[in-house]
N, CA and C of each residue as an Amber inpcrd file, in Angstrom:
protein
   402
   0.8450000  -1.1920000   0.0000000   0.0000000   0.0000000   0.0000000
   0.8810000   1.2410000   0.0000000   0.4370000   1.9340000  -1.0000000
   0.8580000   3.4980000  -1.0520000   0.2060000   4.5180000  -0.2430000
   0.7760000   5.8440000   0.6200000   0.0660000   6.4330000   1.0630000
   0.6680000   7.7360000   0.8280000   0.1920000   8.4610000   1.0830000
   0.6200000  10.1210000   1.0520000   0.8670000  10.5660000   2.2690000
   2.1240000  11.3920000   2.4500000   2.7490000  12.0900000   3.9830000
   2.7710000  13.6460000   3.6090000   2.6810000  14.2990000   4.9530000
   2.6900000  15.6510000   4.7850000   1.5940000  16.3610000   3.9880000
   0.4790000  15.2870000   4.4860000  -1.1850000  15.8890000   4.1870000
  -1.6180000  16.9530000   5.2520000  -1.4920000  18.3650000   5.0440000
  -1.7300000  18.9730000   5.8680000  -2.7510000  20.3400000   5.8850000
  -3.4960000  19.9490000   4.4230000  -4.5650000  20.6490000   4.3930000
  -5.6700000  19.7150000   3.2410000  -6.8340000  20.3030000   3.1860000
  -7.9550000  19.1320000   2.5190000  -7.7140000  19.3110000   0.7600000
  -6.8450000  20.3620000   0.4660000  -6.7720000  20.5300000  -0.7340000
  -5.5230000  19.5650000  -0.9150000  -4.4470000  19.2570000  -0.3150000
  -3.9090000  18.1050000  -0.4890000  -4.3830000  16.6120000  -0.1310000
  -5.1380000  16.6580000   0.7050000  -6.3020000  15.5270000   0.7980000
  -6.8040000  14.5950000  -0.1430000  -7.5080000  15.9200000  -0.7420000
  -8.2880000  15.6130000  -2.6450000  -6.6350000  14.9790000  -3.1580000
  -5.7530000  15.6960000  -3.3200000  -4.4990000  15.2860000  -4.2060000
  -4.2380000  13.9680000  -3.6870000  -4.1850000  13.4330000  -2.6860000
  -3.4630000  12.2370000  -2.5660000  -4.9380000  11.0940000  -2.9380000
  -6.1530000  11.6520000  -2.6530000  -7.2890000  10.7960000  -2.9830000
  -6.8650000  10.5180000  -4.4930000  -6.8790000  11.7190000  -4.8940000
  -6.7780000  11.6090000  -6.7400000  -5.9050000  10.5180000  -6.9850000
  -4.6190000  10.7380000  -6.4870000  -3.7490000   9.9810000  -7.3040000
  -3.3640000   8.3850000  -6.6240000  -4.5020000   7.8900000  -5.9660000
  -4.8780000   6.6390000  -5.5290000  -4.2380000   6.3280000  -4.2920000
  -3.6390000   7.2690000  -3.3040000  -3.5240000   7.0800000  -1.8610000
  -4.3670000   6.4740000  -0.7600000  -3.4900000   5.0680000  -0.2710000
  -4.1060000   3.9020000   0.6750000  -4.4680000   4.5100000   2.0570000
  -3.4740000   5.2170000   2.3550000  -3.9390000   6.2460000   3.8340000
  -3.4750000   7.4960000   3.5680000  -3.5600000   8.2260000   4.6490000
  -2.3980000   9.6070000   4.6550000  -1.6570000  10.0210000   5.6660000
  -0.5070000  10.5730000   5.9740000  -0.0420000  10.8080000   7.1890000
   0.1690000  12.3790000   7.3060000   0.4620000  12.7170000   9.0060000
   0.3570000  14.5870000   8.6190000   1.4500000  14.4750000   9.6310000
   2.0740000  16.0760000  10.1100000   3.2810000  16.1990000  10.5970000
   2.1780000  16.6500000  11.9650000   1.1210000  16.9700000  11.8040000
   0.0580000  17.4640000  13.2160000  -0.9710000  17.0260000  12.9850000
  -1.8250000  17.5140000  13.8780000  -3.6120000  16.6850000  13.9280000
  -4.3100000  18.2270000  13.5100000  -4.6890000  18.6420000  12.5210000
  -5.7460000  18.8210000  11.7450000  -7.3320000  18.2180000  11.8560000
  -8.0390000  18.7600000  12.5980000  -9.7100000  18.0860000  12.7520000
 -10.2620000  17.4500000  11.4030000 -10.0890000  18.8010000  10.0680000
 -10.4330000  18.9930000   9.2750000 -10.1900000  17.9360000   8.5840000
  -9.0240000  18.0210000   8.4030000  -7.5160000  17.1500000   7.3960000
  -7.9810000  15.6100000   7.8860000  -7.5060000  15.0790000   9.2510000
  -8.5260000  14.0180000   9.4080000  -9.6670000  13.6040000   9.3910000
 -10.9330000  14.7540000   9.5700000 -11.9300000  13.7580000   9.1920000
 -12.5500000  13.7890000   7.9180000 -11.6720000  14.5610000   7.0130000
 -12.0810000  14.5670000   5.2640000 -11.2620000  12.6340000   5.0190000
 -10.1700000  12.8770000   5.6540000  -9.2800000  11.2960000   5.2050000
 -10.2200000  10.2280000   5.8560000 -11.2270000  10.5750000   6.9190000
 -11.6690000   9.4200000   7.3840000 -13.4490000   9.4040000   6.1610000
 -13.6070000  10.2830000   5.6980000 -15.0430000  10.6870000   4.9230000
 -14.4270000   9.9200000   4.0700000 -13.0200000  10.0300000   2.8470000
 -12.6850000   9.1300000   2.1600000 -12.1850000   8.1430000   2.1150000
 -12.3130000   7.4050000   3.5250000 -12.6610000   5.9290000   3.6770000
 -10.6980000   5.4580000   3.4130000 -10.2130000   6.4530000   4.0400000
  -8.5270000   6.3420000   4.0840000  -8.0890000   6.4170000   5.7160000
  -7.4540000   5.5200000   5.9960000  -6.6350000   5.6070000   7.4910000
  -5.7140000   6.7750000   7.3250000  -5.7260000   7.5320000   8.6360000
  -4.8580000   8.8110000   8.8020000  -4.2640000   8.6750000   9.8980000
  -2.8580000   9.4170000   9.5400000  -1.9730000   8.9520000  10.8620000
  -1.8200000  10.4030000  11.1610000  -1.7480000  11.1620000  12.2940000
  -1.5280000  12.6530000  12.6230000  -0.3370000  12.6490000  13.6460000
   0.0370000  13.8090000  13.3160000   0.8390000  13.8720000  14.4510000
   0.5900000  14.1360000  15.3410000   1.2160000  14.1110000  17.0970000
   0.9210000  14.3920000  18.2210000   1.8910000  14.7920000  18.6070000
   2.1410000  15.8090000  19.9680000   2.9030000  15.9180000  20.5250000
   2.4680000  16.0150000  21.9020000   1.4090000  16.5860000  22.1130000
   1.2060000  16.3550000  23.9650000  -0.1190000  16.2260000  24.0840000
  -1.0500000  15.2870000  25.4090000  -2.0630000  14.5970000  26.1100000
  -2.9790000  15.4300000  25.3920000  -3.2970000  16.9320000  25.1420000
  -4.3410000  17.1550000  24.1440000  -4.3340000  16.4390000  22.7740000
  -3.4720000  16.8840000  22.0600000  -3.5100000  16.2070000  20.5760000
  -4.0760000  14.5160000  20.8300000  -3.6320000  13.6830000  21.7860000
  -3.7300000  12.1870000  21.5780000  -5.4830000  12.2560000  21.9760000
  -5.3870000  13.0620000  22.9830000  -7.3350000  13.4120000  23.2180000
  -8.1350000  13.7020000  22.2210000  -7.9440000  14.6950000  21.1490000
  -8.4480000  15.1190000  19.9990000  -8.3500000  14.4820000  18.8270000
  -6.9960000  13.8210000  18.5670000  -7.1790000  12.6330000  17.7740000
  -8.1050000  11.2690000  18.3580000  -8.1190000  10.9740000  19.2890000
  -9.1430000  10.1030000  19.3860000 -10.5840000   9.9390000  19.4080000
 -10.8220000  11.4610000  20.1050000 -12.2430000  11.4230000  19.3160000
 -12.7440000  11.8510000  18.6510000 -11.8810000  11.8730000  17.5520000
 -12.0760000  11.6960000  15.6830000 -12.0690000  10.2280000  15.6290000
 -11.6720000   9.2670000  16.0640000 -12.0530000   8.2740000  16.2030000
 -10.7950000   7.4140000  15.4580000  -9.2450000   8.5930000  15.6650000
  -8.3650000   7.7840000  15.1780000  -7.7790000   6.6860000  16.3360000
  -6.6970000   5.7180000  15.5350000  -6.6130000   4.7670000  16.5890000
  -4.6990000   5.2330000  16.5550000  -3.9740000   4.9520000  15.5240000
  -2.9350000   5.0110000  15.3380000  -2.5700000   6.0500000  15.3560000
  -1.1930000   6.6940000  16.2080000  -0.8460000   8.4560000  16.3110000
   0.3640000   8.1630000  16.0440000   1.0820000   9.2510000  15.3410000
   2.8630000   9.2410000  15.2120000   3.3410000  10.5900000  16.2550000
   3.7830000  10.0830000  17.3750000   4.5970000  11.2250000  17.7150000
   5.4000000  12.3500000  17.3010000   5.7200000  13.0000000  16.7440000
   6.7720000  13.7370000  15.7230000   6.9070000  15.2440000  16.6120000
   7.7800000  15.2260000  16.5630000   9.1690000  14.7440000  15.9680000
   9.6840000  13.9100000  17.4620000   9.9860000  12.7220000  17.1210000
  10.2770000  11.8060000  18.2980000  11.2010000  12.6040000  19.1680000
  12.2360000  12.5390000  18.0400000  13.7670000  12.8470000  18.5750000
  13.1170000  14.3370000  19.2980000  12.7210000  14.8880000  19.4620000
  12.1950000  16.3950000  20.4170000  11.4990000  15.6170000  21.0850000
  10.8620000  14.8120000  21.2990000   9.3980000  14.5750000  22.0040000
  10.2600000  13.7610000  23.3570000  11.6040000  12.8050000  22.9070000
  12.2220000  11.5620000  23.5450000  11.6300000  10.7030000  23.9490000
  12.2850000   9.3630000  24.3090000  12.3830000   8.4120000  24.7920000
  11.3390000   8.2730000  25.9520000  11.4680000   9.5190000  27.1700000
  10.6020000   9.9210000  28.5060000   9.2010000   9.9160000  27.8160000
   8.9920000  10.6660000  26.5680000   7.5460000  10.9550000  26.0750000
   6.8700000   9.3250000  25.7020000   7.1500000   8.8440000  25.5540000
   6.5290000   7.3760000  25.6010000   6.1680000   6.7630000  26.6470000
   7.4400000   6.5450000  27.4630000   6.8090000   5.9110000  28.6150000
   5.7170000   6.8220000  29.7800000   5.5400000   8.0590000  29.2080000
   4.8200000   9.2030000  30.0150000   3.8300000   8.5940000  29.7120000
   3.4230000   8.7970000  28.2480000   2.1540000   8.7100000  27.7240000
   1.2620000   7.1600000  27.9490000   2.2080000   6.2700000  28.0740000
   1.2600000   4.4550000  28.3490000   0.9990000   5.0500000  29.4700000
   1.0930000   5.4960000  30.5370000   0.2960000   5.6750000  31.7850000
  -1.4260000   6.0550000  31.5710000  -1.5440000   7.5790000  30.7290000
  -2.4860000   7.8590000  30.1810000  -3.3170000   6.9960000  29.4440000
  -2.6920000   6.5870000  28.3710000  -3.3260000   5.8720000  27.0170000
  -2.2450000   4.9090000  26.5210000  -2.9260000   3.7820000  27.3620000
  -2.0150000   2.1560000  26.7910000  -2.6010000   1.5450000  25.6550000
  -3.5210000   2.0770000  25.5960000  -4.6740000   1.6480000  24.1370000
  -3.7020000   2.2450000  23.1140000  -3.2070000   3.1590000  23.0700000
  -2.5110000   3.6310000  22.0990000  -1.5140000   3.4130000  21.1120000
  -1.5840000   2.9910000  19.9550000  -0.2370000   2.6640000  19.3800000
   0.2070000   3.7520000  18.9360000   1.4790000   3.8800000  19.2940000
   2.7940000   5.0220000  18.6280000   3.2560000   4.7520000  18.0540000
   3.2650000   5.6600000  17.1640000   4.8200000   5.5250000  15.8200000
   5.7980000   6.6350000  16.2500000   7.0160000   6.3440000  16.8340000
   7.5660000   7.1090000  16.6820000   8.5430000   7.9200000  14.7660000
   8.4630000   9.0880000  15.0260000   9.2630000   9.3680000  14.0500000
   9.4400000  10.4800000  13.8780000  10.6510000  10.7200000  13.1950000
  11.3460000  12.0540000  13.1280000  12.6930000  12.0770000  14.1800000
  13.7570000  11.1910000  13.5440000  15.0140000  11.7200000  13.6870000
  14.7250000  10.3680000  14.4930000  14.4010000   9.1010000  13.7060000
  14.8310000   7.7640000  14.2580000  15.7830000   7.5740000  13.2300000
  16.5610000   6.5150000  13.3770000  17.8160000   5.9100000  12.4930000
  18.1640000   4.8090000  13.8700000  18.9770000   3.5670000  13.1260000
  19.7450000   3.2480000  13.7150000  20.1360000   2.7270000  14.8980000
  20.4310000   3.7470000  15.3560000  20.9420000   3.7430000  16.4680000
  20.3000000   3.9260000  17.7960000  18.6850000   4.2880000  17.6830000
  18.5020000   5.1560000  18.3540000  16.5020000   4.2390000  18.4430000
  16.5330000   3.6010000  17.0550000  15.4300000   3.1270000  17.2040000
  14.9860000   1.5740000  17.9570000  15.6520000   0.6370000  18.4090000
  15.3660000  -0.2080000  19.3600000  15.0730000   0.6060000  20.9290000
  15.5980000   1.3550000  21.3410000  15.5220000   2.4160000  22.6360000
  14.0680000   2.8230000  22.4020000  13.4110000   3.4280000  21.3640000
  12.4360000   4.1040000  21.3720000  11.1230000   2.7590000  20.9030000
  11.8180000   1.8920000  20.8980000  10.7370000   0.6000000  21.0330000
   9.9600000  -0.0270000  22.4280000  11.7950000  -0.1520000  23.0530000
  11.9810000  -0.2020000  24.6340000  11.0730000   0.4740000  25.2090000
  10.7810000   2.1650000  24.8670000  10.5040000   2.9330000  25.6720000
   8.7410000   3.0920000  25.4090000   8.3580000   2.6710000  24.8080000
   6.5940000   2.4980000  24.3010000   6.1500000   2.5090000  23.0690000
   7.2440000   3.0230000  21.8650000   6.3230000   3.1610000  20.7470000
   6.5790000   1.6970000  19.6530000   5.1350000   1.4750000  19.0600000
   4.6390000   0.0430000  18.7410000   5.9500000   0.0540000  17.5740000
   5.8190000   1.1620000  16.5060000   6.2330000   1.3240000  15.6300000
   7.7900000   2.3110000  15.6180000   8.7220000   2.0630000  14.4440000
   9.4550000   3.5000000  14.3740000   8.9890000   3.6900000  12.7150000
   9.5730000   4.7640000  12.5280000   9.0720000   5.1690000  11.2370000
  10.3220000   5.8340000  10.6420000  11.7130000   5.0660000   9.9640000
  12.7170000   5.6950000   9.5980000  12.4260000   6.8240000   8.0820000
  12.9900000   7.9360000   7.9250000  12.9650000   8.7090000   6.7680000
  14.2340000   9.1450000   6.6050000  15.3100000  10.1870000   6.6090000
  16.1670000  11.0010000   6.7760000  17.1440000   9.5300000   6.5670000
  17.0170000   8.5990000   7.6460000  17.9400000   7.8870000   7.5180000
  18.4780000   6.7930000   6.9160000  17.7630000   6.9110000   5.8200000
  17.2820000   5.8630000   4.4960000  18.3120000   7.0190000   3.4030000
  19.0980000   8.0290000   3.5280000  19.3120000   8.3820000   2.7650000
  21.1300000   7.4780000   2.7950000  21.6860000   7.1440000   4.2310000
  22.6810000   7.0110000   4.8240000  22.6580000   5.1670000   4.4560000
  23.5810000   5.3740000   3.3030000  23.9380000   3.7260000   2.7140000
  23.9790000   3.1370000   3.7220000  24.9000000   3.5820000   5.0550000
  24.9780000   2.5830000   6.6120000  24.0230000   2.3600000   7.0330000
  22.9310000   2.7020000   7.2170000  21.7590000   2.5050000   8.2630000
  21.1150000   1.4250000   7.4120000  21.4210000   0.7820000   6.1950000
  20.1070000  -0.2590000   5.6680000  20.7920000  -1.5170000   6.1960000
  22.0310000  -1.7660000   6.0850000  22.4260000  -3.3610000   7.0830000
  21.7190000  -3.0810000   8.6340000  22.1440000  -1.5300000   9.3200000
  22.5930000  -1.9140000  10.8330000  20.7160000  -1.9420000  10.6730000
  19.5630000  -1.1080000  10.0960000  18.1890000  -1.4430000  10.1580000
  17.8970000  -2.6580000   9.9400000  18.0070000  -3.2280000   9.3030000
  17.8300000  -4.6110000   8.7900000  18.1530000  -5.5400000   9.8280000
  19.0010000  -5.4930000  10.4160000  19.8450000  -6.2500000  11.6280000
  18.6810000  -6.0320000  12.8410000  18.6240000  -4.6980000  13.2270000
  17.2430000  -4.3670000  14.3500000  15.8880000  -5.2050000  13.5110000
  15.5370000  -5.0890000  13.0050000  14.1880000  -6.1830000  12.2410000
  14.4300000  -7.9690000  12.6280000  15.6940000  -7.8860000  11.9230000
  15.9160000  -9.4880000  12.2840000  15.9840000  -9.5630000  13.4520000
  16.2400000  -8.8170000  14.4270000  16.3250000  -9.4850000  15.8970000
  15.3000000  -9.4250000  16.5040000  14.1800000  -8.9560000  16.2050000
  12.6340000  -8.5410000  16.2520000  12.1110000  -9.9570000  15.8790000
């Protein structure tokens, strides 16, 4: 499945509908932005950063949230948040790679979500290596 990232208004919405996008993801939670993606029958991932946003994304009736930018949010922001909302699956992302993403597994989030560090020829063995030991 293909999806569209950095959906952050409904006129890009329509664009990723158009050009046959499976979900969409945003860098924040948008009311709007999500519940046009949930009207077109597409999973939306929003971003969060603190106990409001995960409140407001949920009752839009999302299930899945990406923290962003992890690497600002840290390691502490996970295990904060399962106290609140253990129902919750996290993606962390934004400034995972490597090195840095088994820790932020450790620390609560279901998912990581590498970008930036897909550009770095090194990180596809040592990623690959974190998967296999999974």
């Amino acid at each position: 499945a293909v999806g569209a990232g950095t959906v952050t208004t409904t006129e890009r919405l329509e664009w990723a509908v158009s050009a046959g996008a499976a979900f969409t993801v945003a860098p924040g939670l948008a009311a709007e932005v999500a519940q046009a993606s949930i009207d077109a029958s597409l999973p939306h991932l929003p971003g969060v950063a603190t106990p409001t946003d995960v409140q407001a994304a949920r009752a839009l009736g999302l299930t899945w949230l990406k923290a962003f930018p992890a690497s600002v949010l840290g390691q502490g922001w996970f295990k904060a948040m399962r106290g609140p909302f253990p129902e919750v699956p996290f993606v962390a992302t934004g400034g995972i790679d490597a090195s840095n993403a088994a820790a932020y597994l450790a620390a609560g989030a279901r998912v990581v979500a590498v970008g930036s560090a897909l550009e770095d020829p090194e990180q596809l063995p040592l990623l690959a290596d974190l998967l296999a030991s999974r």
